[in-house]
C-alpha positions in Angstrom: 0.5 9.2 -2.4 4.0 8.9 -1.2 5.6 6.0 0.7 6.2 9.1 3.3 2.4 10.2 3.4 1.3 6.2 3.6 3.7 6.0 6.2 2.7 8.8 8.0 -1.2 8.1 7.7 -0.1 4.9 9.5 1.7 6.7 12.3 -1.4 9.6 12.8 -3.4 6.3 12.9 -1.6 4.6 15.4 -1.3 7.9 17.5 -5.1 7.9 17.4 -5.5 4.5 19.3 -2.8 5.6 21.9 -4.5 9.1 22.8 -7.6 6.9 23.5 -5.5 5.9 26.4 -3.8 8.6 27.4 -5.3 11.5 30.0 -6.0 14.8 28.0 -2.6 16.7 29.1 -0.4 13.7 27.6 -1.8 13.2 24.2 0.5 13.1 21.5 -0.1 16.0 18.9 0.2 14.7 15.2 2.8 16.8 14.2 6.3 15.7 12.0 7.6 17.2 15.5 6.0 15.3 18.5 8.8 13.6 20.4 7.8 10.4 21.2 10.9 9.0 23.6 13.7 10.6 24.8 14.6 13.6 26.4 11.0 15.8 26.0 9.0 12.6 25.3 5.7 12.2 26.1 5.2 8.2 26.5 6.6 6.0 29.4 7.8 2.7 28.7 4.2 1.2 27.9 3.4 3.9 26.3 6.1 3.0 23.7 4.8 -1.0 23.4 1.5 0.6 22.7 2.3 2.5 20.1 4.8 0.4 18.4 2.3 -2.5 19.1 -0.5 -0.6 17.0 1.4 0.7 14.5 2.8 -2.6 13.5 -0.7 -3.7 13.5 -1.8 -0.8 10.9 1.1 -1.7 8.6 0.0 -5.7 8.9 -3.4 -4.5 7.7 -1.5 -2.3 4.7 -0.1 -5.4 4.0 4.2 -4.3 5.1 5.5 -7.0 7.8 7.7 -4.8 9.7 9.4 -5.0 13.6 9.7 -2.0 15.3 11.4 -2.9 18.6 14.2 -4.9 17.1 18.0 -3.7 17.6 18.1 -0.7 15.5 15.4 0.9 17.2 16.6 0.9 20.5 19.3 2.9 20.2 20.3 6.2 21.4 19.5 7.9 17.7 16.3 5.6 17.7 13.9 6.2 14.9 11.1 6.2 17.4 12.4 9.0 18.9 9.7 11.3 16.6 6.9 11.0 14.6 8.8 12.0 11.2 11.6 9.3 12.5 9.1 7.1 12.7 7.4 8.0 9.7 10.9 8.1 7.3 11.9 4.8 8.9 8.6 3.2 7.8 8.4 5.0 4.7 12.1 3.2 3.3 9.9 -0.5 4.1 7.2 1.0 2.1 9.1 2.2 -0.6 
């Protein structure tokens, strides 16, 4: 398995726990594609903690420390911005 594919096992993961509290028409697809934030995003603000807060959480249990709301994320070109953002961002800690 790659870093990439760990990574992104993480992030399907962590969009799991967030559709659990999302209403059916705002659930985040688990697609390389899904915009997460930004201009077509689907999650407000908490939304955002959420998912950052439980992804962080399923990389603690793999064992990778990693901060996903420091500086470099909230930028206009933020790796949060998609799930294969997200998921290239964490794979380069994984790797």
């Amino acid at each position: 398995m790659t870093a990439y594919d760990r990574a992104q096992a993480m992030v399907f993961d962590a969009i799991d726990v967030v559709n659990r509290q999302l209403p059916a028409a705002r659930r985040l697809t688990k697609t390389p594609a899904t915009v997460l934030v930004g201009a077509g995003g689907t999650l407000d603000s908490l939304g955002v903690v959420n998912f950052v807060l439980a992804l962080e959480e399923k990389a603690a249990a793999a064992g990778i420390a990693v901060a996903l709301l420091d500086e470099d994320m909230l930028v206009e070109q933020s790796p949060l911005r998609t799930v294969d953002s997200v998921c290239r961002h964490l794979a380069a800690r994984l790797a």
